[in-house]
BAKESE-721538 format. One record per atom (N, C-alpha, C, CB): residue number from 0; x, y, z. Coordinates in nm, 4 decimals. Glycine has a CB too. Layout:
<recs>
+------+----------+----------+----------+
| resi |       px |       py |       pz |
+------+----------+----------+----------+
|  NUM |        X |        Y |        Z |
...
+------+----------+----------+----------+
</recs>
This chain:
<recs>
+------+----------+----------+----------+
| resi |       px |       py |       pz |
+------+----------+----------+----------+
|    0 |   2.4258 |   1.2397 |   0.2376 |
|    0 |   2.5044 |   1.2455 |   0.3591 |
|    0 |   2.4111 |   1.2202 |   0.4772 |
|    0 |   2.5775 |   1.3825 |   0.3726 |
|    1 |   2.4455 |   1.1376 |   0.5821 |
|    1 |   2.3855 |   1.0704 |   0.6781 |
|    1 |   2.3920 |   1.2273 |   0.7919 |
|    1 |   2.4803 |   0.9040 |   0.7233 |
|    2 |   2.4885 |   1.2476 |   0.7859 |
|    2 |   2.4979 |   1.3808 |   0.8952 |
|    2 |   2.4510 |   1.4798 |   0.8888 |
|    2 |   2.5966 |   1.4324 |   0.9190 |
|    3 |   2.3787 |   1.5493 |   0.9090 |
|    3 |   2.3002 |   1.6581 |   0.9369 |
|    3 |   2.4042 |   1.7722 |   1.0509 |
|    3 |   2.1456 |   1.5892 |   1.0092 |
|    4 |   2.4782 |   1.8697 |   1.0014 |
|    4 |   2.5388 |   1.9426 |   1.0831 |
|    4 |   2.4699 |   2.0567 |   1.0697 |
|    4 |   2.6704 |   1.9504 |   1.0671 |
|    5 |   2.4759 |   2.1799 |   1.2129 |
|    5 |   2.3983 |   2.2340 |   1.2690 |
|    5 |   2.4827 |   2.3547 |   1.2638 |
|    5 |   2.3498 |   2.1742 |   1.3847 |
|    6 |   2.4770 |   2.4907 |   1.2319 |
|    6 |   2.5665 |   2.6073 |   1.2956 |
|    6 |   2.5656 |   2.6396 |   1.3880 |
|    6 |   2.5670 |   2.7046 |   1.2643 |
|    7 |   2.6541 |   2.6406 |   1.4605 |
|    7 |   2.6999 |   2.6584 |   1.6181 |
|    7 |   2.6321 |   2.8275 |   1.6814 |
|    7 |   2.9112 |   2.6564 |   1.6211 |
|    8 |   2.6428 |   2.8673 |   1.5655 |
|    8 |   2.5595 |   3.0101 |   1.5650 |
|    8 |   2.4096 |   3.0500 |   1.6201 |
|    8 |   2.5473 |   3.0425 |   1.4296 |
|    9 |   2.3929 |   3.0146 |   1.4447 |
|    9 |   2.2354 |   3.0806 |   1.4278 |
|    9 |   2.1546 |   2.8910 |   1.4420 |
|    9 |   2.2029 |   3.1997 |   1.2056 |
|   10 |   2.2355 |   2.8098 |   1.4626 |
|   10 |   2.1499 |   2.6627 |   1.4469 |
|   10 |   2.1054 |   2.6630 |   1.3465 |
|   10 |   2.0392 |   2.6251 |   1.5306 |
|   11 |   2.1048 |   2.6697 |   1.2137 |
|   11 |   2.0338 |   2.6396 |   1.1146 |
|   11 |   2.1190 |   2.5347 |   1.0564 |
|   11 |   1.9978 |   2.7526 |   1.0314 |
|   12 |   2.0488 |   2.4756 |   0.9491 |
|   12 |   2.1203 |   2.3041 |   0.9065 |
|   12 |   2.2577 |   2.4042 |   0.8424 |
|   12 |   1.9977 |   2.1600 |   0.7381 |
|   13 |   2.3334 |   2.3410 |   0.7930 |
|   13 |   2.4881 |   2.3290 |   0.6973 |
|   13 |   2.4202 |   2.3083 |   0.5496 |
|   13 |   2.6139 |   2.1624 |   0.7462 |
|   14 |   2.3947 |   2.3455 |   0.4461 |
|   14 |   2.3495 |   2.2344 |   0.3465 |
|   14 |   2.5146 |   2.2394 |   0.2790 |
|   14 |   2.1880 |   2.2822 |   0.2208 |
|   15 |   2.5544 |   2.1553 |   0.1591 |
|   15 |   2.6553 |   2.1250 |   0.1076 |
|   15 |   2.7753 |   2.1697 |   0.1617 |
|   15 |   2.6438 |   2.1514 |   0.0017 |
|   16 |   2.7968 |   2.0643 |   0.3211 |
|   16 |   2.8911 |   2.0744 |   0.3445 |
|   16 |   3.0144 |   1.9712 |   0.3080 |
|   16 |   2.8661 |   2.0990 |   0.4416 |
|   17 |   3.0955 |   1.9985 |   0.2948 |
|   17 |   3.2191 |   1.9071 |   0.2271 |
|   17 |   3.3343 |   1.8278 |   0.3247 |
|   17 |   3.3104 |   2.0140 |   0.1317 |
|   18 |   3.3414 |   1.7447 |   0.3924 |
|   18 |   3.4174 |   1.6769 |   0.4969 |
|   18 |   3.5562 |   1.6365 |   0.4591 |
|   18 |   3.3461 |   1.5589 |   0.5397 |
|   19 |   3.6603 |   1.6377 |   0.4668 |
|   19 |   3.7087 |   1.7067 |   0.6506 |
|   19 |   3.6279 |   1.8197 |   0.6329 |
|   19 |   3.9082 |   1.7664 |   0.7002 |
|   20 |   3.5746 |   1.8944 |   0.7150 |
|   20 |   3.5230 |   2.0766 |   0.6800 |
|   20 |   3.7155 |   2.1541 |   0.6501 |
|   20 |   3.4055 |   2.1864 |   0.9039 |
|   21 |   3.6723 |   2.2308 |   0.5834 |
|   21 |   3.7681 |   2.3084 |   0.5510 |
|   21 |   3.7720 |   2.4547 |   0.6465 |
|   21 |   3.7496 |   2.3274 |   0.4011 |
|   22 |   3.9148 |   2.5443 |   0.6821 |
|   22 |   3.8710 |   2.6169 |   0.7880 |
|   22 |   3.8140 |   2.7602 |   0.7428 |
|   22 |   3.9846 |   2.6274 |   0.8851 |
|   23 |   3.8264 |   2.7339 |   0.6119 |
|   23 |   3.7249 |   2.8883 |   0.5912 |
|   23 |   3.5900 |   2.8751 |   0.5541 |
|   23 |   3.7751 |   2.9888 |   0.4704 |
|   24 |   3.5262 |   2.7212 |   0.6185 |
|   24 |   3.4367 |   2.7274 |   0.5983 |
|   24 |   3.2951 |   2.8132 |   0.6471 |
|   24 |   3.4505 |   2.6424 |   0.5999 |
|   25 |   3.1894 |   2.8667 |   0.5999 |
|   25 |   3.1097 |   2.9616 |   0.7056 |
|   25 |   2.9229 |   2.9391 |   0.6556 |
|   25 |   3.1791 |   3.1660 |   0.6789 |
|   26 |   2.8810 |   2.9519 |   0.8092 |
|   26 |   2.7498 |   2.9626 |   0.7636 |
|   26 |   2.6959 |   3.0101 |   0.6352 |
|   26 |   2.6999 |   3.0269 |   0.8401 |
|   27 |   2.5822 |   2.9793 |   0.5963 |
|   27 |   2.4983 |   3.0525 |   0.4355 |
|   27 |   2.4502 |   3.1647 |   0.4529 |
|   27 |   2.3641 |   2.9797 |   0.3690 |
|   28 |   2.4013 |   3.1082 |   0.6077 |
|   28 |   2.2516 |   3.2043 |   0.6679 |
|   28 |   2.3193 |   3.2682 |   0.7225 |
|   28 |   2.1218 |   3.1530 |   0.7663 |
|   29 |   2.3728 |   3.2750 |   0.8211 |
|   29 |   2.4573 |   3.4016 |   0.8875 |
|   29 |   2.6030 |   3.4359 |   0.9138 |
|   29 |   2.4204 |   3.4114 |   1.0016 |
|   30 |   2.6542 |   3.3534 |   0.8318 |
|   30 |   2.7912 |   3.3632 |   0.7620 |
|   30 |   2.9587 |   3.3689 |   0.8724 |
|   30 |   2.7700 |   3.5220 |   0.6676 |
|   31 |   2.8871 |   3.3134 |   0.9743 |
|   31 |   2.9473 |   3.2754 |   1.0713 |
|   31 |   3.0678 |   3.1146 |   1.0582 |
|   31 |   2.8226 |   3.2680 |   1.1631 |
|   32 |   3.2144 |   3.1717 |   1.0832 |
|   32 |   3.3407 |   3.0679 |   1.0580 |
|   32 |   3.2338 |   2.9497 |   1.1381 |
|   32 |   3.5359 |   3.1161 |   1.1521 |
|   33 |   3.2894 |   2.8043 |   1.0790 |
|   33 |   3.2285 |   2.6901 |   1.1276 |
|   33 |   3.3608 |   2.5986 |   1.1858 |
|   33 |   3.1351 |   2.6166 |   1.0032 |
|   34 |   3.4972 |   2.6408 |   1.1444 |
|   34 |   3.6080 |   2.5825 |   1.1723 |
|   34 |   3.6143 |   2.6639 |   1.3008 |
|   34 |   3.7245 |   2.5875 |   1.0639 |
|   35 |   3.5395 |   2.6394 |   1.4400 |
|   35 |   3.5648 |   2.7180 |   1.5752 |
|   35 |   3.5435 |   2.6128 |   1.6459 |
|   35 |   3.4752 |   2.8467 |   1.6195 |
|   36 |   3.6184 |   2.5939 |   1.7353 |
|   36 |   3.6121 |   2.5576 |   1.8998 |
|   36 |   3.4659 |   2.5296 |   1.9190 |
|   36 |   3.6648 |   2.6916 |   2.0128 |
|   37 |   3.3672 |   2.6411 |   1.9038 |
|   37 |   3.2454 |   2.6119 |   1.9610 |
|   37 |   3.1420 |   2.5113 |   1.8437 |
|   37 |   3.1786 |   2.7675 |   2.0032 |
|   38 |   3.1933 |   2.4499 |   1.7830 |
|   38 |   3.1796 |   2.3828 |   1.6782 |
|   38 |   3.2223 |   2.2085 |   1.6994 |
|   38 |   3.2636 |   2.4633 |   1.5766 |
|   39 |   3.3483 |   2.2301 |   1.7487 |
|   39 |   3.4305 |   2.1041 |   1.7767 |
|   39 |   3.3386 |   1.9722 |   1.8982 |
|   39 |   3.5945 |   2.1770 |   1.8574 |
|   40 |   3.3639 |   1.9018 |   1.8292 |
|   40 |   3.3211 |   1.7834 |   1.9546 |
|   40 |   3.3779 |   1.7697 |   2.0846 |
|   40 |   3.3457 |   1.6496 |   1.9130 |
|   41 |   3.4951 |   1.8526 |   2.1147 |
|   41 |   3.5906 |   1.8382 |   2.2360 |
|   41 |   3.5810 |   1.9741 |   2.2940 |
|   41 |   3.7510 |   1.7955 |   2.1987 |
|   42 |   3.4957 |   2.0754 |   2.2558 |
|   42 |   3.4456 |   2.1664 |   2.3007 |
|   42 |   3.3940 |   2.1569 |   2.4719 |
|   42 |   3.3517 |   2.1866 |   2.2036 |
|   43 |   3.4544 |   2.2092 |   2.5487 |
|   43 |   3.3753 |   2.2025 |   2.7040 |
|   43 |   3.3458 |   2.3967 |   2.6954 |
|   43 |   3.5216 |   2.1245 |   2.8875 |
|   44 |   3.2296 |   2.3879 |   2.7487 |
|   44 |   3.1388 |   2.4748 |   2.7636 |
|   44 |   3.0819 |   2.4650 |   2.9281 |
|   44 |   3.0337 |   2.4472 |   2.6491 |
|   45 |   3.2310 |   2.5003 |   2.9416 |
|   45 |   3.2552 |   2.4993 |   3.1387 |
|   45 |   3.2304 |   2.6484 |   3.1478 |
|   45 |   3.4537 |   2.4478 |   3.2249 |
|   46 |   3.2377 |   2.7322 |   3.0584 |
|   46 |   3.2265 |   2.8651 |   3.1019 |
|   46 |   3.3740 |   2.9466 |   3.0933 |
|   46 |   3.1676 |   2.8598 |   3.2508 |
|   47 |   3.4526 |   2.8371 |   3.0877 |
|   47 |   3.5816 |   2.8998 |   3.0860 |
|   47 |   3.6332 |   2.8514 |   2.9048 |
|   47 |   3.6937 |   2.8260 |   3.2383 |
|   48 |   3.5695 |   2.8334 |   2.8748 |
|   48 |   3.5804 |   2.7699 |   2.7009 |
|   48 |   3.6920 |   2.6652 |   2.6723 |
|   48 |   3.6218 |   2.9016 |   2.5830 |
|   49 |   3.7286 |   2.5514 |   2.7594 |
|   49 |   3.8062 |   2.4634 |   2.7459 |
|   49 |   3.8228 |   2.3294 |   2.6319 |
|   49 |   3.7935 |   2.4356 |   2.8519 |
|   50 |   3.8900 |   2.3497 |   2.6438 |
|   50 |   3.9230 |   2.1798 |   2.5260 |
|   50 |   3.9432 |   2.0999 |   2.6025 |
|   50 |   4.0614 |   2.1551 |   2.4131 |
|   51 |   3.8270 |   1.9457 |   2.5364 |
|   51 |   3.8709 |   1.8279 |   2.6072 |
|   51 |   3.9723 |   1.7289 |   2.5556 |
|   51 |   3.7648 |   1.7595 |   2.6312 |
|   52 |   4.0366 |   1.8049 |   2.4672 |
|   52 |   4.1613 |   1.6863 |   2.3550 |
|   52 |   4.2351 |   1.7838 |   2.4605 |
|   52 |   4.2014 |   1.6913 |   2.1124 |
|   53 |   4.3570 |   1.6898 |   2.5388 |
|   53 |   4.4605 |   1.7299 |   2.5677 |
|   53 |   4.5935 |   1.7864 |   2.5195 |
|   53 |   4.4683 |   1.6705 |   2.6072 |
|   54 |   4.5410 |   1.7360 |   2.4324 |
|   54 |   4.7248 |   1.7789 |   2.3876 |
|   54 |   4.6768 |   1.8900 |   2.2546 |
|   54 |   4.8594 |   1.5883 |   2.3032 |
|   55 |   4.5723 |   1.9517 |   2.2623 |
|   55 |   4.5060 |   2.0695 |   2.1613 |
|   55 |   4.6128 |   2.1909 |   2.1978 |
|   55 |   4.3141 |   2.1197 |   2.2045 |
|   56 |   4.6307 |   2.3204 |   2.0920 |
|   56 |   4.6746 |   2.4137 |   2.1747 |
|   56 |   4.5586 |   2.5042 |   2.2238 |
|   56 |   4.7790 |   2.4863 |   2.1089 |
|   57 |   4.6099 |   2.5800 |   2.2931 |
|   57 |   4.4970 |   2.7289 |   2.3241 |
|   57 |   4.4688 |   2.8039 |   2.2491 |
|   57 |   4.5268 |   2.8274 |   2.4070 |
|   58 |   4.3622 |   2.8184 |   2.2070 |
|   58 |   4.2951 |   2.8924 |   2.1173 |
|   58 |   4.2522 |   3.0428 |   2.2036 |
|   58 |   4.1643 |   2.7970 |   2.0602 |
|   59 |   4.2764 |   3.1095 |   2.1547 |
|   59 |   4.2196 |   3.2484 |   2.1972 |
|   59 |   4.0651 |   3.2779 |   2.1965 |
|   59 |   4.2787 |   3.3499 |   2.1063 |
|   60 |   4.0156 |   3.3049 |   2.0819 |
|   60 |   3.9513 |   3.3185 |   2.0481 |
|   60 |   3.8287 |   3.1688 |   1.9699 |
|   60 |   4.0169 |   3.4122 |   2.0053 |
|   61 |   3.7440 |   3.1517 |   2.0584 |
|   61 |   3.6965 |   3.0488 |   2.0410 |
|   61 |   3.5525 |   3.0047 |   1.9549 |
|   61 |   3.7002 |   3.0233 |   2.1519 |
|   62 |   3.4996 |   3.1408 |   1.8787 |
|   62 |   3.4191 |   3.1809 |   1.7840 |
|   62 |   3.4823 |   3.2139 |   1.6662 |
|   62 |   3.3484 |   3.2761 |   1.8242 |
|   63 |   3.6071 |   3.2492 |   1.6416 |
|   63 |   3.6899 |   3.2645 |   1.5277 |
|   63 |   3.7649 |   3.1484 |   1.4331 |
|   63 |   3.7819 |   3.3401 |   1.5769 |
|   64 |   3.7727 |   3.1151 |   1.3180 |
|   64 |   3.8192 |   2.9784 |   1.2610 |
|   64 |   3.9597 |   2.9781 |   1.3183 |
|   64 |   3.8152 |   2.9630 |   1.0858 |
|   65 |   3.9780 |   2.8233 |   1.2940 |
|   65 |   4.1228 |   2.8227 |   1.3406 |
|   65 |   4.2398 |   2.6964 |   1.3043 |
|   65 |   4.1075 |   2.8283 |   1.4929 |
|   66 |   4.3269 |   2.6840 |   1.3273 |
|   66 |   4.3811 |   2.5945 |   1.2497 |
|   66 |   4.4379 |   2.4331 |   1.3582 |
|   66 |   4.5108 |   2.6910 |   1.1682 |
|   67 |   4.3271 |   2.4430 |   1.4419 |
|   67 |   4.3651 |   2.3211 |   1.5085 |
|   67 |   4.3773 |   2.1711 |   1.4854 |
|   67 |   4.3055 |   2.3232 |   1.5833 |
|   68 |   4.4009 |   2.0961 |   1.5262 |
|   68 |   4.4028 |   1.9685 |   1.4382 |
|   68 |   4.3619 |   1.8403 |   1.4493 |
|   68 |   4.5000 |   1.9444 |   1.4139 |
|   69 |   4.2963 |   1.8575 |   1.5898 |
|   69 |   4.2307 |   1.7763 |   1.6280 |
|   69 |   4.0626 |   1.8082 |   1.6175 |
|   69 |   4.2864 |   1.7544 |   1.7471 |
|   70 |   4.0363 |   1.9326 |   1.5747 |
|   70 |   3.8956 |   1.9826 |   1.5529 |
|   70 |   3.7937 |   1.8386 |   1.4525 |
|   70 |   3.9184 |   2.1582 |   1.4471 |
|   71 |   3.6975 |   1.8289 |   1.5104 |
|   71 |   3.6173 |   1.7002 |   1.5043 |
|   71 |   3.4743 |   1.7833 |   1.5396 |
|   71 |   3.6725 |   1.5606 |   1.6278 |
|   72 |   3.3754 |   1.8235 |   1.3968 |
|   72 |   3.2657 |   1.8837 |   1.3707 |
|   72 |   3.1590 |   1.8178 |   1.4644 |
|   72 |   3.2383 |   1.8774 |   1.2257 |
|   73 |   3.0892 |   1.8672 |   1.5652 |
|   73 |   3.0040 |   1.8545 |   1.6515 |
|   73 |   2.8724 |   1.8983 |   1.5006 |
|   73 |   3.0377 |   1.9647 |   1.8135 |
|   74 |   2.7637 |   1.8023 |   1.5658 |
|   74 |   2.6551 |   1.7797 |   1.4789 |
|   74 |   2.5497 |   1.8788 |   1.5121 |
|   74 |   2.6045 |   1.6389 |   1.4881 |
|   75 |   2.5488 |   1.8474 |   1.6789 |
|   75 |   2.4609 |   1.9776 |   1.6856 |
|   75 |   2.5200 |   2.1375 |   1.7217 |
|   75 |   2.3579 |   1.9443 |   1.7966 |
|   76 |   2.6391 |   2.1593 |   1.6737 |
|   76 |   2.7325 |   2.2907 |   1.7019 |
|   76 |   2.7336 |   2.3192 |   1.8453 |
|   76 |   2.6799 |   2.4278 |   1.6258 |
|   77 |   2.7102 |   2.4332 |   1.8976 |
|   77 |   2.7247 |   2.4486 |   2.0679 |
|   77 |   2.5894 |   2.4340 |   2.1753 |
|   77 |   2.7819 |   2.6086 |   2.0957 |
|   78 |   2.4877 |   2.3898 |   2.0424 |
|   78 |   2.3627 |   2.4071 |   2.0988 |
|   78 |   2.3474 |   2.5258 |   2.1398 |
|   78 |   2.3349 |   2.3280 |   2.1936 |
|   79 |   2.3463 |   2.6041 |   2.0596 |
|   79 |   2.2728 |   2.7817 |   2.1091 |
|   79 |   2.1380 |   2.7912 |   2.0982 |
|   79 |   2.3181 |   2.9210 |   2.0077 |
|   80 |   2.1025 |   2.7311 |   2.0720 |
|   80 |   1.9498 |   2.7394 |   2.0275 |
|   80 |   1.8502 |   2.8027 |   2.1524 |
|   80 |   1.8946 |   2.5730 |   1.9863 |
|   81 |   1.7106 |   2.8471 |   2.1395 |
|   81 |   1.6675 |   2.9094 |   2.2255 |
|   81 |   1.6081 |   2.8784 |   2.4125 |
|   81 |   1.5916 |   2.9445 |   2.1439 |
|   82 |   1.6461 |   2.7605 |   2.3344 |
|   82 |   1.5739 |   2.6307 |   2.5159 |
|   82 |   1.6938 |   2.5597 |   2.5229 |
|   82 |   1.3983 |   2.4655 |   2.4947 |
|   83 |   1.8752 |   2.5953 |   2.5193 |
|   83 |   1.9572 |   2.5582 |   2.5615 |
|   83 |   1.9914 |   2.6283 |   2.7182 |
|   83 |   2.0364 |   2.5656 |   2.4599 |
|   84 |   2.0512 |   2.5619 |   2.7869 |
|   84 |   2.1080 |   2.6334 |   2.9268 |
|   84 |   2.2529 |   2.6860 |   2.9413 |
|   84 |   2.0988 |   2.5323 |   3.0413 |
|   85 |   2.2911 |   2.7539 |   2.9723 |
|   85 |   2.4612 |   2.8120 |   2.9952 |
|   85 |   2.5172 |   2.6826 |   3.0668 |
|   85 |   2.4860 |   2.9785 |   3.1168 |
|   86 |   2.6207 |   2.6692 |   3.0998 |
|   86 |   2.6731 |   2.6378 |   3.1592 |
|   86 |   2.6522 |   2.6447 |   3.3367 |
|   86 |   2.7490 |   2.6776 |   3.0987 |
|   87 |   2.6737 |   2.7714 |   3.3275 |
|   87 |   2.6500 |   2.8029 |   3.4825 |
|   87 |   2.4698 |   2.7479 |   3.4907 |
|   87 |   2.6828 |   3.0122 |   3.5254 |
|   88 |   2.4229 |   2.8351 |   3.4504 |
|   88 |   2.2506 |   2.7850 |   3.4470 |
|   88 |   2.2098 |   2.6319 |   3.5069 |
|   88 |   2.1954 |   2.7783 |   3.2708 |
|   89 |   2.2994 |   2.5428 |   3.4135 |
|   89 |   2.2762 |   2.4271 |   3.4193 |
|   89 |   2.3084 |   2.3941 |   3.5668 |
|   89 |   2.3439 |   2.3581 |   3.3165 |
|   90 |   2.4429 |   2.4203 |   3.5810 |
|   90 |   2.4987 |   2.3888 |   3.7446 |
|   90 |   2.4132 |   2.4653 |   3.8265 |
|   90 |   2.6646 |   2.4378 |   3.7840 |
|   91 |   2.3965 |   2.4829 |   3.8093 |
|   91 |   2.2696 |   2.5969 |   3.9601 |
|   91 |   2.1453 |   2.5323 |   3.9637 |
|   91 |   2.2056 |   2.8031 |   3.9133 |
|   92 |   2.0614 |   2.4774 |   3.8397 |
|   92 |   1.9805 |   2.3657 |   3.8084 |
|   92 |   2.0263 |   2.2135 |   3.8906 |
|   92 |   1.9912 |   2.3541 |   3.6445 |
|   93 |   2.1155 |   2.1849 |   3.8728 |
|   93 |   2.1676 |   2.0240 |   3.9174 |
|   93 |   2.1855 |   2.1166 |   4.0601 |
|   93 |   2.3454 |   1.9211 |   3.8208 |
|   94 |   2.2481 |   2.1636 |   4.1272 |
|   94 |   2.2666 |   2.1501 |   4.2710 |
|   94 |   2.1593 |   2.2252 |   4.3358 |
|   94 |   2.4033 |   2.1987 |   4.3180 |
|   95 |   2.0619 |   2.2923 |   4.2976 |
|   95 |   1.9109 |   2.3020 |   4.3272 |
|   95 |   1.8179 |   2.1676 |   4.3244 |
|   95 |   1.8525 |   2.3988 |   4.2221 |
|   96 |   1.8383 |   2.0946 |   4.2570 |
|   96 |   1.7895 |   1.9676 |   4.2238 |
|   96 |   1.8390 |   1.8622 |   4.3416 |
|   96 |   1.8426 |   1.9285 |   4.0746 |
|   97 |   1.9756 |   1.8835 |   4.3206 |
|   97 |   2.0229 |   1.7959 |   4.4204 |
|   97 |   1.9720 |   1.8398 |   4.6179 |
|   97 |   2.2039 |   1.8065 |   4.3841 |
|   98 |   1.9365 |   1.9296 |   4.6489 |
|   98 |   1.9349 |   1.9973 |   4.7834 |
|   98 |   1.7778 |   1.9908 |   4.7740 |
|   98 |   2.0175 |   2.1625 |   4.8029 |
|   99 |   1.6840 |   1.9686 |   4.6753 |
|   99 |   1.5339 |   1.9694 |   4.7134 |
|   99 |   1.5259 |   2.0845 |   4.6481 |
|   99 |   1.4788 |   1.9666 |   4.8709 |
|  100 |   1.5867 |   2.1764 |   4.6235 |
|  100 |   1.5204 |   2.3266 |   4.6448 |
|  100 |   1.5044 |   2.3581 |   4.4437 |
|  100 |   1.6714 |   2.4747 |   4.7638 |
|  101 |   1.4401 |   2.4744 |   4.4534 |
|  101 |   1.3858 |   2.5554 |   4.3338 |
|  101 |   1.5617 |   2.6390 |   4.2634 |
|  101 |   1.2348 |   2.7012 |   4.4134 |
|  102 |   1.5761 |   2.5968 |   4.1752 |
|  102 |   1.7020 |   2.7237 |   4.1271 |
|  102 |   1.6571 |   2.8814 |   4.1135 |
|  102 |   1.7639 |   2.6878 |   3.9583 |
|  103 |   1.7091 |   2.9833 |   4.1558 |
|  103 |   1.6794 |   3.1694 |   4.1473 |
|  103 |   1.6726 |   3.1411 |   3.9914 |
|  103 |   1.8368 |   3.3169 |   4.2145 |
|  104 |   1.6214 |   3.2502 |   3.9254 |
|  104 |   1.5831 |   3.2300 |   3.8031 |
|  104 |   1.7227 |   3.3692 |   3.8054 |
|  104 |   1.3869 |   3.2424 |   3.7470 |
|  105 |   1.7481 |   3.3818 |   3.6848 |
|  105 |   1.8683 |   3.4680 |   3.6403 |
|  105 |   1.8066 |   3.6277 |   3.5926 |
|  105 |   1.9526 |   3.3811 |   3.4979 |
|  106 |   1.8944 |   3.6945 |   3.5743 |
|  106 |   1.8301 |   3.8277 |   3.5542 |
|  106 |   1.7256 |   3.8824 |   3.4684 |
|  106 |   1.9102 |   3.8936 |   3.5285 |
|  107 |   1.6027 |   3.9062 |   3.5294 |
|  107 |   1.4882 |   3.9844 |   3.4706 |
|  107 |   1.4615 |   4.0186 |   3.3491 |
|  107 |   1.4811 |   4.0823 |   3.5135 |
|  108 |   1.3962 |   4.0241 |   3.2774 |
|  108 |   1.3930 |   4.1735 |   3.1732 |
|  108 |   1.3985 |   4.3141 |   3.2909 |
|  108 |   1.2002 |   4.1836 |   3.0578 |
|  109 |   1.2656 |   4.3296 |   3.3336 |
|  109 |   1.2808 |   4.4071 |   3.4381 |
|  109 |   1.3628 |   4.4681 |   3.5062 |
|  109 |   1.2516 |   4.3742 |   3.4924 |
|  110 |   1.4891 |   4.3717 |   3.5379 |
|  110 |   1.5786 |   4.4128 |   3.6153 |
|  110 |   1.6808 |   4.4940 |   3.5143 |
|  110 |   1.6350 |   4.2934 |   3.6959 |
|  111 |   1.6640 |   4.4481 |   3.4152 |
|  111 |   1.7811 |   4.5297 |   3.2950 |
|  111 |   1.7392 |   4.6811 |   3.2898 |
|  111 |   1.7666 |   4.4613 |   3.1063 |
|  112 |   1.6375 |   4.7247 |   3.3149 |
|  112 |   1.6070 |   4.8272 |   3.3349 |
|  112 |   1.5939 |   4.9153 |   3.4220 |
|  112 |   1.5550 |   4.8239 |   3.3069 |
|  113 |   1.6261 |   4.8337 |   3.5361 |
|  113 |   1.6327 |   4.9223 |   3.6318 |
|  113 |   1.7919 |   4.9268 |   3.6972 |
|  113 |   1.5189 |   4.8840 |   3.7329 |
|  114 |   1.8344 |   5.0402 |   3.7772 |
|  114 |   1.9494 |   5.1096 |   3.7997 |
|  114 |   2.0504 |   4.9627 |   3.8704 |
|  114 |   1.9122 |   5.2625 |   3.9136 |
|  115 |   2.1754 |   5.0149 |   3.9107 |
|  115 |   2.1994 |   4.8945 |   4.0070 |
|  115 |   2.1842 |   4.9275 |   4.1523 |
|  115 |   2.3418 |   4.8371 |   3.9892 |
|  116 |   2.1515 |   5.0711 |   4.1632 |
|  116 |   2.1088 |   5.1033 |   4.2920 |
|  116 |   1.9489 |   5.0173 |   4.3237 |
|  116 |   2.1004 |   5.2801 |   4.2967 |
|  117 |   1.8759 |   5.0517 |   4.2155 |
|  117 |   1.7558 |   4.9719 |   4.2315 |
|  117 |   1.7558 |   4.8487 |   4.2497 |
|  117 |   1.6847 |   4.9805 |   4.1444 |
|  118 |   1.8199 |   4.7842 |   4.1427 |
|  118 |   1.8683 |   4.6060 |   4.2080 |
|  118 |   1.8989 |   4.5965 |   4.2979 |
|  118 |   1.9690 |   4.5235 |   4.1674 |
|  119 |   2.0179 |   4.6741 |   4.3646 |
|  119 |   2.0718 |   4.6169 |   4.5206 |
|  119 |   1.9469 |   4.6439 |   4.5909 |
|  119 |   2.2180 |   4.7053 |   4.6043 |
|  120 |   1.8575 |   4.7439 |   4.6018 |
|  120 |   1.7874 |   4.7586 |   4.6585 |
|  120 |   1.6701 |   4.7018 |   4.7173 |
|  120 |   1.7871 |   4.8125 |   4.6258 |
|  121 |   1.5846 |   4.6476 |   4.5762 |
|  121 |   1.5335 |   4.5112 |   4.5722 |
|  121 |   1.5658 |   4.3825 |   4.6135 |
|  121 |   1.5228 |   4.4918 |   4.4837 |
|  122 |   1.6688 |   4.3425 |   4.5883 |
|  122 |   1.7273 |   4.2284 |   4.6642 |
|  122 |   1.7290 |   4.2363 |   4.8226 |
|  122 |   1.8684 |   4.2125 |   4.6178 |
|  123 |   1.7604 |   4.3555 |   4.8392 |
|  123 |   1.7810 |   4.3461 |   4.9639 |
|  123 |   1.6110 |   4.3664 |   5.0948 |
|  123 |   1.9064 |   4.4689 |   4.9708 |
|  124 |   1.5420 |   4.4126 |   4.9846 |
|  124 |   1.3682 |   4.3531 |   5.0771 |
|  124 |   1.3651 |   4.2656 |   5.0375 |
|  124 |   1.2102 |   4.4084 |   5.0636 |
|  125 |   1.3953 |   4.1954 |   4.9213 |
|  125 |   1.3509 |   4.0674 |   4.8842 |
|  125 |   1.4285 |   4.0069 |   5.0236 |
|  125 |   1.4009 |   4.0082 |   4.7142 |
|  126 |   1.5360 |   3.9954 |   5.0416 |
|  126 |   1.5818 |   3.9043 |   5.1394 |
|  126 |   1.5366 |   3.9209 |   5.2834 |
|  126 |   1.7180 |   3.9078 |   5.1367 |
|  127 |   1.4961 |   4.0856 |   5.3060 |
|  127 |   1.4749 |   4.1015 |   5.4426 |
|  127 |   1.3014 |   4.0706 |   5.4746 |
|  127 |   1.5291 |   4.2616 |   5.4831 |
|  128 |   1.2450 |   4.0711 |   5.3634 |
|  128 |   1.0852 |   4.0496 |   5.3108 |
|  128 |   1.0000 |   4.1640 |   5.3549 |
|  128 |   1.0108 |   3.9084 |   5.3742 |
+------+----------+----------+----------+
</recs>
């Protein structure tokens, strides 16, 4: 098989996968449904978990298998992998890019640990310096 498919999951290869995929199909390695939305080639990963086939229905749940019918196996799954960007990430990247400027980097380790009184707090010398 020429295709090399990817789990939308954990990213590890598919080995003996069987095409059409079937919908109870699931990872080896971490046993995660592969018949999902975040799997599909028409997958938008706007943040709001949209489908780009129009006439698809709404899926609820977009990590869970499902019985859609236009589902079309994306090779590299949702790209989760560890040097992928969110969605949002990405957009804050492009319009930092676009204006000259540096993108804010997203929340800390650091900051996970500290209160949200402490965050507001910080932010707010950070801004006043």
């Amino acid at each position: 098989m020429s295709e090399q498919f990817r789990c939308w999951h954990c990213d590890k290869a598919l080995e003996a996968l069987i095409l059409p995929m079937s919908r109870r199909e699931v990872c080896a390695t971490c046993g995660a449904d592969q018949h999902v939305c975040k799997m599909c080639v028409f997958f938008n990963d706007s943040g709001r978990g949209d489908c780009k086939e129009e006439r698809a229905e709404w899926v609820s749940d977009r990590e869970r298998a499902n019985f859609c019918d236009y589902f079309k196996p994306s090779e590299s799954g949702a790209n989760t992998g560890s040097n992928a960007k969110s969605a949002n990430e990405q957009a804050l990247a492009d319009f930092a890019e676009l204006f000259g400027d540096t993108p804010k980097p997203s929340a800390k380790a650091e900051d996970k640990e500290k209160s949200a009184t402490e965050i507001a707090e910080q932010q707010l010398r950070d801004l006043l310096g």
